[in-house]
N, C-alpha and C positions, 0 to 999 in steps of 0.2 A: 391681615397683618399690617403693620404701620410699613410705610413705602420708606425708602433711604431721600432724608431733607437734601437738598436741592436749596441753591438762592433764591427762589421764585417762590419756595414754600413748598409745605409736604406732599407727597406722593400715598396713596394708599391703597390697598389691595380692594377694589369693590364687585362685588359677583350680580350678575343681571340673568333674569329668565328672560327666551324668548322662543315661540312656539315648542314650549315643554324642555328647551334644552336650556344649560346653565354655562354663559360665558364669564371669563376669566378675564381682569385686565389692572393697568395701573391708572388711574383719575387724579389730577390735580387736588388737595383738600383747598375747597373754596370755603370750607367757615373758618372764619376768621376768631370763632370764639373756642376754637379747640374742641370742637363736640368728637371732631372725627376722632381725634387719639385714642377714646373711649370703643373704637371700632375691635382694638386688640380683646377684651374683655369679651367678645360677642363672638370671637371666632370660632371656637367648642359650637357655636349652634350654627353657624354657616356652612360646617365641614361635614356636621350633623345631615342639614339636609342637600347636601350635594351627593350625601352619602347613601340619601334613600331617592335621589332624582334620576342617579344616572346606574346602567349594573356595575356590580365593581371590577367586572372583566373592562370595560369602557376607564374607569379610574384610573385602575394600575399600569393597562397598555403603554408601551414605550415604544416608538419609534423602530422599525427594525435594524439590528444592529448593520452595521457597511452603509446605509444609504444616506442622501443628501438630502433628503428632505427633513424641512423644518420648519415652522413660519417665521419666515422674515419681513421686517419693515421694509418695503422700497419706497421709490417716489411715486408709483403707482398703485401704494395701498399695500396691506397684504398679499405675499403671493405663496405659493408652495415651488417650489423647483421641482423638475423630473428626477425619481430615483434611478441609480444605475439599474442596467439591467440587471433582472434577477433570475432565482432559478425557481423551478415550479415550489408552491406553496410559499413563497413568500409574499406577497398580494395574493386576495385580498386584504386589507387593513380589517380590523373589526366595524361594522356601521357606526355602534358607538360609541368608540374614539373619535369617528371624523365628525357626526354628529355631532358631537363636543367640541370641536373645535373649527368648526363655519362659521364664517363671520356672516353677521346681519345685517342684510339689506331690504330696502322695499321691493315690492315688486315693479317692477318696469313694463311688463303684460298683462293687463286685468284677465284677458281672455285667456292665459293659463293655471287661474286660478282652482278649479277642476280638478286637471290632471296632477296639480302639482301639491295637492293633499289627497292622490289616491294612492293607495300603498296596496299593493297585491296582497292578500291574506298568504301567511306563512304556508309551504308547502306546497303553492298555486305550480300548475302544471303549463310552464311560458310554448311549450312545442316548440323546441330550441330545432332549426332545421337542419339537414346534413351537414351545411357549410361550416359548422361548430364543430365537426369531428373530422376536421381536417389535419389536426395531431390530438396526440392526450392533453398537451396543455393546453390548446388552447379549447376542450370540450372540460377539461377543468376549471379554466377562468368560467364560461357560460353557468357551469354549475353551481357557482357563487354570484350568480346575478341572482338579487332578489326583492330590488327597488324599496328598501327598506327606509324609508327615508322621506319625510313631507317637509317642503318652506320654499322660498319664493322660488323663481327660477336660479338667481347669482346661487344660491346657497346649495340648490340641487346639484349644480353643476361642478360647485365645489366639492360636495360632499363626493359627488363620484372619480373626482380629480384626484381626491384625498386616498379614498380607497384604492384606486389602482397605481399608487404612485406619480400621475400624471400633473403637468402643468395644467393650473386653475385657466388660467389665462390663452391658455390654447385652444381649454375646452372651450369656453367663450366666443372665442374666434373662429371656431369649427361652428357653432350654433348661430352665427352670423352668415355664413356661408351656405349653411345646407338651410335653415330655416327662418331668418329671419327671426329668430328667438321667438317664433308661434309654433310652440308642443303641437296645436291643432294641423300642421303642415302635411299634406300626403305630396308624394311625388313618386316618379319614375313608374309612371300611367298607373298609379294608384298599390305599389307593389310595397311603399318606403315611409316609412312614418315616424315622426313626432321630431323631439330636437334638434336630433343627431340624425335625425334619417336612418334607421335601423331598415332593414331591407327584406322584407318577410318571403316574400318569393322573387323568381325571375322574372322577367318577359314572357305575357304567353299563359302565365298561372296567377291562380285567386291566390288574393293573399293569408286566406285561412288555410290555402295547403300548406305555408308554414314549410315550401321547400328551398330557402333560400340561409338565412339568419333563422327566420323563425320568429317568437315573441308576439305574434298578432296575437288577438287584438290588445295583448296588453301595453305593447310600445307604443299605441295608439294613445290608451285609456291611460296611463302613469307614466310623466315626463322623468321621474328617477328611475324608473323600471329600463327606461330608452338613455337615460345618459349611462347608467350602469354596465348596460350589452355595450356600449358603446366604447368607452373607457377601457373596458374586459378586454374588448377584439385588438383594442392599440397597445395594450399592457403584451400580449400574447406575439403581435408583430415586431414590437419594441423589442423583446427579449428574445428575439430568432426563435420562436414560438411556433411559426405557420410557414405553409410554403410559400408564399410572401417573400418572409424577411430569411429563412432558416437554408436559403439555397435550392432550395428543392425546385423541380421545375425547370431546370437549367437556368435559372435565378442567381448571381451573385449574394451572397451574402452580407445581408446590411444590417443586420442584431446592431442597437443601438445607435440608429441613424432615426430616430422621431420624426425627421421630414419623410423620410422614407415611409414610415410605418402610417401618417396623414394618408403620405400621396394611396396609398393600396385601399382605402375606406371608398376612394372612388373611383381609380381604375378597375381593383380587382389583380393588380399587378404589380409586382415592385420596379416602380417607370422611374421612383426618385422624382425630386422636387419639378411640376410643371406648373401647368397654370392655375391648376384645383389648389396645391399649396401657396402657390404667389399669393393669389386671394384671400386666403387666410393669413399667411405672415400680414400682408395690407392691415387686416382686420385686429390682428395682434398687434403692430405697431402703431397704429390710429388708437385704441382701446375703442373701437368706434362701438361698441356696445353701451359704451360712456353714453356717449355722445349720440344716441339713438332715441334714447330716452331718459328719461330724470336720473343724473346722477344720484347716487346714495348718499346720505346723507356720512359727515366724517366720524371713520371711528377710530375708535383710541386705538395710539399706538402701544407694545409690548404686549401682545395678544400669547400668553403662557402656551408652549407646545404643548 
């Protein structure tokens, strides 16, 4: 569709594929001979094959109604905001919707090139561990992890951002923190794996008993499989979901405190902001993810919800 003129010259609607997905946006018309005006006449076949790229459950998707999430322009690029908390069944988002709408970047990790186009085959069996039936909601968030999803890591982490209602920009800063933005990371004497540090056992047990989190070895082998559990567990504490956030425990209650719902990915407690969140806000308000590795190249702003 022709974009609204502007002093500087026309704006217009131009659609780009990138790793099989089709983004949306407004471009400057840089011909100067008027070719682009001719773009209206061609939209019947652009809608056409948008129409058979993406399912149409992914097209028609809107937003859930109450929440704050949207994409907005800031001076740090796109971001998505945190949605209020919600109540069970409202996250997850459809995969693709957010698919559809992750912006594109390079990648910044060659070495996660691997994990980050391996998608668990539909109906794969992750051996989600007890610690996921800590309430029904949050053994409902785990049951919609299903790492649906391949492209660099920026776009992974979005996309799982996307889906649980979560800041893009957080997730980021959490993948700073726990791994150094290398999917290939084990920690915590080999029990905790990949972006986000998903935690498949305790102390003391293999990680294929799968009696902690759970997910081995897929959280290993698929970095959206690991930001997905990952996202799920903070959507589930965000929303007074777990005994965590929901009181339980003799636990104050902190439903809608996000620093809160961080700080428990690596106490195991709701302690509220210490030094595991200070590091992350750090990593949040540096964007040191930026600044780690090759910034992405600029994209257009007015990126269509």
């Amino acid at each position: 569709l022709p974009g609204r003129p502007t002093q500087t010259g026309e704006f217009v609607m131009t659609i780009r594929r990138y790793a099989g997905r089709t983004g949306w946006w407004i471009a400057p018309d840089t011909d100067p001979d008027g070719k682009a005006k001719r773009l209206a006449g061609l939209i019947a076949i652009y809608v056409a094959i948008v129409g058979l790229s993406l399912p149409a459950t992914a097209l028609s998707a809107a937003s859930p109604a109450g929440t704050a999430w949207r994409l907005t322009a800031t001076s740090a690029g796109t971001a998505w905001g945190l949605a209020p908390a919600s109540s069970m069944g409202t996250y997850p988002r459809l995969d693709a919707y957010c698919a559809a709408r992750v912006q594109q970047y390079p990648e910044r990790v060659a070495a996660n090139a691997t994990a980050n186009t391996t998608i668990p085959p539909a109906g794969t069996d992750f051996h989600w561990g007890p610690w996921v039936n800590q309430t029904p909601e949050m053994a409902y968030n785990f049951s919609k992890v299903d790492g649906n999803f391949s492209g660099t890591t920026d776009e992974i982490l979005e996309w799982a951002a996307c889906k649980w209602g979560m800041d893009q920009n957080i997730a980021k800063a959490e993948a700073m923190a726990e791994s150094s933005w290398y999917q290939s990371t084990v920690g915590d004497n080999g029990d905790s794996y990949g972006i986000l540090q998903v935690r498949a056992a305790p102390d003391g047990s293999s990680a294929s008993a799968n009696n902690g989190w759970g997910g081995y070895p897929w959280t290993q082998k698929s970095t959206a499989l690991d930001a997905d559990a990952q996202m799920a567990y903070l959507r589930a504490v965000y929303d007074g979901q777990s005994y965590m956030g929901n009181g339980g425990n003799g636990s104050p209650a902190l439903k809608g405190d996000i620093w809160n719902a961080v700080s428990t990915w690596q106490s195991g407690s709701d302690t509220g902001p210490d030094s595991y969140t200070q590091e992350i806000q750090g990593y949040l308000a540096s964007q040191a993810w930026r600044r780690s590795y090759p910034l992405h190249s600029a994209m257009p702003a007015g990126v269509i919800p």
